[in-house]
C-alpha positions, 0 to 999 in steps of 0.5 A: 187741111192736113200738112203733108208729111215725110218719113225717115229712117235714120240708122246710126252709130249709138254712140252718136245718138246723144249728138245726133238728137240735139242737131235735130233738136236744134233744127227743130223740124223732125218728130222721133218716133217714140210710141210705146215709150214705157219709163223706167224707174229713173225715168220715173224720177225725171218725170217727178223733178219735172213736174216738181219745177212746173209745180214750183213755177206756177207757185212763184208766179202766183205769189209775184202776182200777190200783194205779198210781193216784196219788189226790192227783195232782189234776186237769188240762186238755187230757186227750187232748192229754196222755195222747196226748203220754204215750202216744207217749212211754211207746210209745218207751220201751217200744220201748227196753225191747224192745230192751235185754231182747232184747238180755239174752236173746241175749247172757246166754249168753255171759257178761259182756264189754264191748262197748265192749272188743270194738270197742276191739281190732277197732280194734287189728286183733283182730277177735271175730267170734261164733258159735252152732251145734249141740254134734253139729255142733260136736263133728263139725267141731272138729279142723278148725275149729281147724286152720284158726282161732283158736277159743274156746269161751265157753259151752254151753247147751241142746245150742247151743255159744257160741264166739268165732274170733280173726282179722284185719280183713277175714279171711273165715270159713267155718263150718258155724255161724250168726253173731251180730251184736254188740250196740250195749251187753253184756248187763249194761249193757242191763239196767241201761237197761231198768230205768231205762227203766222207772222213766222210765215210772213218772214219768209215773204222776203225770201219766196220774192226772191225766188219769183223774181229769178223763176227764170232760172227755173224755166232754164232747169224745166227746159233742160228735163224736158229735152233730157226726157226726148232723149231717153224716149227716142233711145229707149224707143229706138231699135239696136241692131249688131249687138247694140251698135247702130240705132234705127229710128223713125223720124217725121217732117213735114214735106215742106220743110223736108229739105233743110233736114235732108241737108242737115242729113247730108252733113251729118257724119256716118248717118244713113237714111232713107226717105220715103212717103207715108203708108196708110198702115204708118202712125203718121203725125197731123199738123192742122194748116189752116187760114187765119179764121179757121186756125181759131178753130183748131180749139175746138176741133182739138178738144175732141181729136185731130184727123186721121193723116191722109184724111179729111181735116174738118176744121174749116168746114165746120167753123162756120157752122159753130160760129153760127149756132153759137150766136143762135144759142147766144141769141142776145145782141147785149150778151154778144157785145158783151163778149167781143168786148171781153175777148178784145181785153184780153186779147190786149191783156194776154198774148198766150190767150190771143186765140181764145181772145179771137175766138171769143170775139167772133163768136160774141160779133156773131152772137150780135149780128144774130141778136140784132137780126131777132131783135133781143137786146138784154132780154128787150125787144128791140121793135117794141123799144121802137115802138111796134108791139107788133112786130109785123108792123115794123119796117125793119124784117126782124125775125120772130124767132120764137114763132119760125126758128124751131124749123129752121133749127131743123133745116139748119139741122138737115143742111149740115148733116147733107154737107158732111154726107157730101164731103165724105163722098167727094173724099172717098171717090178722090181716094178709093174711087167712085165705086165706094161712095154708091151707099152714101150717095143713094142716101145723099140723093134720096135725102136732098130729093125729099128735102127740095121737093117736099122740105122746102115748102114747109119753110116757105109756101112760095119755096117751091121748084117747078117740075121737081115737087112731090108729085113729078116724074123727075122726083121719082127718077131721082129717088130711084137712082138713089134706092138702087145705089144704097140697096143693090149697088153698097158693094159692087164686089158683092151680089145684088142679093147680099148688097139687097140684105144688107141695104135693107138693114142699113136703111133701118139703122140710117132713117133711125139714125138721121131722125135721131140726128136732125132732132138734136138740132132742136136744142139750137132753138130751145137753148137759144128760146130759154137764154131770152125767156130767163133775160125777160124774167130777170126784167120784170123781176127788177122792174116789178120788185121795185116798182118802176114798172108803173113809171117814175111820176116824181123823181125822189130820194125814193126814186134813186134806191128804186134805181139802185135795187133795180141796177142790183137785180139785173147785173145779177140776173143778167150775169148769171144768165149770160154765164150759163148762156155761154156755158150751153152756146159753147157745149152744145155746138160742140156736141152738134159737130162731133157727132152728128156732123163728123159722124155723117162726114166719116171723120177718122181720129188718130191720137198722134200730133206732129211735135218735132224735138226743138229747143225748150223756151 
């Protein structure tokens, strides 16, 4: 659900706006109205040292978590001026490195010489000028060439000859071949400097662990910037009034905590405000308050949009639904184990990633469940590890997912699209009444009359609901009531003969839409189907390469590398199926819920979430 909001417009003197957004920076509770915020060219550079610090954080937490550590270096002051003074230093040396292994990996072929000798008889008039060019290209010109200049070969590699002319100062050389420029150093000497190079860099080790052991102080400049920055962007935003003299802001709390910054208010010296309720035409600021279950979903929801204020929040609707066409995806109780087991580590190992952690779990306990009830274990059929290749046989009512669930990938399909369609009516007649609904509740009735009394048997021949089928009166007054209200009833300020016109054409675009929509659904068997056909492939891959699927007669030394080769395969195979599996099962439910399940529950999206100004950690 939607937190309900209150509305506050301060006005107050401009020489307290300073201390007036650090009271409520300190309460915590109240969201300044800054859209429209445009920073200026100090602004800009605010912006610049906050982001640096964030940079130079992740930096030094990296390198804390690195085997480059030095625990006993201790501590320091002045962490960002340091590491940014080390950092330039360590971006030049490694500039040189660069340039010495480019060096090594140009001239290695041509084998060790001193550069130093080559200028020295270029003074002396014995000038070596380099060439490379193609063996074919070489071969087909050598006569020549060598007529016409003193040529050596020094070196030939990978099809590319390396040869050196002998001439004078100044000669020109003409050849079908591309020339190297000499380098400042030889090869030998270039490596030789890139290693000292790097263990120049090694030195400053000492003085980065440092700075990752103090990065503490770097929390405490990033949280002064940022509560810097809130200050700028009320005033900037704010509105002055007699001649710059008073203030007038826009603040946001939830109605739930309005009364603690009434009495902060109350306190406040020459502040005046009025409080008031939200309007439809306000930028109104969403927090999501949810139940324990629900709140993982925020994620996902948050992925795409919060709700509009004084909409529905969706969240908890369609969890259950994610959940489940997660696991359909998953479709394999190995792989769900899998998953709730690494969920649960790192639900132990992270405690900001404990949502992730909870989410993954549920998600992974669901994919078992699922998994378990179709009977897939690692691309294994669980009836045929019991013993029953026929899985009618089996006592346990397995689902033969790959033979029935295609249509109720459908129905699942259908069912929560008509959920959606039916919140969406529930709201807008608590809102706008039930007059605005008639449209989609023509729709609604229309679909969930065809859907009970023609859908359901084609799930189950027994399905059927006596006096309600195709066939009977009762059907036909329902879809009646529904053709009026979508056709002559969609706008009851209109007359029947536009509602008529327009009826018809939203008939058109709705039957396209929803067939386009309940196909969709399709992809929770495909995806699901193609998960455990790759696990199957991946089985008799390892069984059939090494031989064990014809059975172990003599356990050998033999025996013990067809194991391992076999254990090989399938870490490998499994691994990057579960990879790609959980890839799809989290995209495409995703995609199933925003949109064709907001689609048809009228979700509004706003771009604004509540964030009050509080004290930076």
């Amino acid at each position: 659900m939607i937190s309900k909001m209150t509305k506050y417009d301060f006005v107050l003197y401009a020489g307290q706006s300073e201390d007036f957004i650090e009271r409520l920076r300190e309460l915590g509770l109240v969201d300044i109205t800054t859209t429209g915020w445009e920073p200026q060219e100090e602004d800009r550079q605010l912006l610049t040292d906050i982001e640096a610090r964030l940079k130079a954080k992740d930096a030094l937490e990296a390198f804390r978590a690195s085997e480059k550590f030095i625990e006993s270096a201790g501590t320091t002051t002045g962490v960002f001026e340091k590491y940014t003074a080390v950092s330039q230093q360590i971006a030049e040396l490694r500039s040189d490195i660069a340039r010495m292994t480019k060096i090594v990996s140009e001239w290695s072929a041509w084998g060790d010489f001193s550069v130093d000798t080559v200028k020295r008889l270029s003074s002396q008039g014995v000038v070596l000028r380099f060439f490379t060019t193609q063996k074919s290209t070489f071969d087909d010109n050598a006569e020549v060439w060598n007529e016409q200049y003193n040529i050596s070969v020094i070196n030939e590699e990978m099809g590319i000859v390396y040869f050196v002319v002998v001439t004078e100062p100044e000669a020109e050389v003409v050849l079908d071949a591309m020339e190297v420029k000499l380098p400042q150093c030889d090869a030998g000497k270039a490596a030789v400097e890139a290693e000292a190079l790097e263990a120049k860099i090694s030195e400053f080790d000492s003085v980065l662990s440092q700075c990752a052991a103090s990065v503490e102080e770097l929390d405490a400049e990033i949280a002064a910037l940022k509560e810097r920055l809130q200050g700028v962007k009320v005033e900037a935003t704010a509105t002055r009034e007699a001649d710059g003299l008073l203030l007038v802001m826009e603040g946001w709390a939830e109605a739930a905590t309005a009364e603690r910054v009434d009495a902060l208010l109350e306190e406040y010296p020459n502040v005046v405000y009025v409080k008031s309720d939200p309007t439809p035409e306000d930028d109104t600021p969403v927090k999501l308050k949810n139940n324990r279950f629900a709140r993982l979903f925020e994620l996902i929801g948050g992925m795409y949009a919060l709700p509009k204020y004084g909409t529905l929040d969706l969240t908890p609707f369609f969890a259950p639904f994610y959940m489940l066409f997660f696991a359909i995806c998953l479709n394999d109780a190995g792989y769900g184990a899998i998953l709730f087991s690494l969920g649960l580590v790192l639900a132990i190992k992270s405690v900001k990633l404990r949502r992730v952690a909870y989410l993954t779990m549920i998600c992974g306990g669901a994919t078992t469940l699922f998994g378990l009830y179709t009977g897939s274990l690692f691309g294994m059929s669980i009836p045929a590890l019991m013993g029953y290749e026929d899985l009618a046989q089996c006592p346990i009512p397995f689902l033969d997912f790959q033979g029935k669930f295609f249509s109720w990938a459908l129905a699942l399909g259908i069912f929560q699209i008509l959920f959606g369609m039916l919140l969406n009516i529930i709201f807008k007649a608590r809102t706008f009444g039930i007059t605005s609904t008639f449209a989609t509740l023509g729709w609604f009735i229309v679909l969930v009359s065809a859907c009970v009394a023609g859908g359901l048997k084609m799930l189950n021949p027994a399905w059927v609901i006596p006096g309600f089928t195709t066939s009977s009166l009762a059907f036909y007054i329902a879809m009646g009531v529904g053709a009026v209200l979508m056709l002559f009833l969609n706008d009851v300020h209109r007359n029947p003969l536009t509602n008529f016109a327009s009826g018809l054409w939203d008939t058109y675009n709705n039957i396209t839409g929803l067939l386009s929509d309940v196909l969709s659904y399709i992809r929770l068997f495909a995806i699901g189907l193609s998960g455990g056909v790759l696990a199957q492939v991946f089985n008799s891959l390892a069984m059939g390469l090494t031989g064990l699927d014809q059975g172990i007669e003599q356990f050998t030394v033999g025996t013990i590398f067809q194991i391992i080769g076999a254990t090989a395969i399938l870490l490998v195979g499994h691994g990057i199926n579960l990879f790609m599996s959980s890839i799809s099962s989290f995209v495409h439910p995703m995609r199933l819920t925003f949109v064709e399940f907001y689609k048809n529950a009228g979700f509004e999206m706003t771009t604004r979430s509540f964030e009050p100004l509080k004290k930076e950690q």
